[in-house]
C-alpha positions in Angstrom: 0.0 0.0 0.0 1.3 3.3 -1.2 0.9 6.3 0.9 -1.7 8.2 -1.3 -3.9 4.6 -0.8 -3.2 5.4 3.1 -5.1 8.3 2.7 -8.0 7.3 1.1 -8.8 4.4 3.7 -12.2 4.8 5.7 -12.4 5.0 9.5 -13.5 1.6 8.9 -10.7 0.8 7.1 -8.4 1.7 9.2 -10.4 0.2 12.5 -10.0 -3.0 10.7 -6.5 -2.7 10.5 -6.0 -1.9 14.1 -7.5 -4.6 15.1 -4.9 -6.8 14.1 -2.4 -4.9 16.9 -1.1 -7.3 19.5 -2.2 -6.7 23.2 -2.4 -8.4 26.7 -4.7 -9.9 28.3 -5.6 -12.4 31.3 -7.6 -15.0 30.5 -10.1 -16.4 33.0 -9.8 -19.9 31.6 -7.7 -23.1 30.7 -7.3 -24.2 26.9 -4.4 -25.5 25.0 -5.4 -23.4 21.9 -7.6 -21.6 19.9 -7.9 -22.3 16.2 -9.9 -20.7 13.9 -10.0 -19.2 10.0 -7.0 -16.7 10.9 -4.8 -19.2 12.7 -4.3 -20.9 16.0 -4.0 -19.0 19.4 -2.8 -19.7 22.5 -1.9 -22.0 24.6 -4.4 -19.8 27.2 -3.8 -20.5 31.2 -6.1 -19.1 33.7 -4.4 -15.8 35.3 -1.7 -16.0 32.9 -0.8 -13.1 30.5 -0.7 -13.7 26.7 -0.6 -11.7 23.4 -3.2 -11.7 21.1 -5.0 -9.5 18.3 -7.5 -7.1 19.5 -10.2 -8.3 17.5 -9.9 -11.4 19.4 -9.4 -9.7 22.8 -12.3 -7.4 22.4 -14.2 -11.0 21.5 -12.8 -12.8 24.5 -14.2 -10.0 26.7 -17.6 -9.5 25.4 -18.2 -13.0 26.2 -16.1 -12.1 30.3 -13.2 -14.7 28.9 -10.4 -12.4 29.9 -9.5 -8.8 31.3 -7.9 -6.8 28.5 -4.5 -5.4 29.9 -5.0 -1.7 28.8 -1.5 -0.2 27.4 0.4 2.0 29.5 0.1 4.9 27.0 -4.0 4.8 27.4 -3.2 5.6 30.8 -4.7 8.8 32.1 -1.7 10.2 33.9 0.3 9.5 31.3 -1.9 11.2 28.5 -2.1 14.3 30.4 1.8 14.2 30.8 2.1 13.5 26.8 -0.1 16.3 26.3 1.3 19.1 28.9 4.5 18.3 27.2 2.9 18.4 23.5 1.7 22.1 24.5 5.1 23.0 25.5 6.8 22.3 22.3 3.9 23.7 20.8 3.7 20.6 17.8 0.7 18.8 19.0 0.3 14.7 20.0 3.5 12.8 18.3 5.5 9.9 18.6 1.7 7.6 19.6 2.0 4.4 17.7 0.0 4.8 14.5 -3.2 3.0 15.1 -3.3 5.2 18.7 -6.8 6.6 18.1 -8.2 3.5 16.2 -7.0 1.2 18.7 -8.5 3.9 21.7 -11.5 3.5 20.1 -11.6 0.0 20.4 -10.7 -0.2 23.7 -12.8 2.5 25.1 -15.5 2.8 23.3 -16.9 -0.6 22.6 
């Protein structure tokens, strides 16, 4: 993908995307995997952190599988820090990874 075809992505689009992004979470049960169209996840221990896509995470929770580990930088403190240090320099929000808002959305809002 070219950057002008970046551009011309949806919100959809680039939701969809996102949701392939790695994250934590706890599961609150035992299974040696999980396999499905997109490939095979797991193993998954009770208590015990693992990686997964978000699309999967936010499906895990929905049906109270797991507790999504929420990233450090969608951490209130340290958003307001990033952001009294933005207005300093006077540039606006940088260096967030670059599915920050998508991925926010996700997390927050569904």
């Amino acid at each position: 993908m070219n950057e002008s075809e970046f551009f011309r992505l949806t919100p959809q689009e680039l939701e969809f995307f996102a949701e392939e992004s790695r994250i934590t979470v706890i599961p609150s049960f035992t299974e040696t995997s999980i396999e499905i169209m997109s490939g095979r996840f797991g193993p998954f221990k009770a208590q015990k952190p693992i990686e997964i896509p978000l699309w999967l995470a936010v499906y895990l929770k929905t049906r109270k599988k797991c507790k999504i580990s929420i990233p450090l930088i969608y951490n209130e403190d340290f958003l307001e820090n990033k952001i009294k240090e933005e207005k300093e320099d006077k540039i606006g929000l940088k260096n967030l990874p670059s599915n920050f808002y998508e991925i926010f959305q996700i997390l927050f809002e569904r």
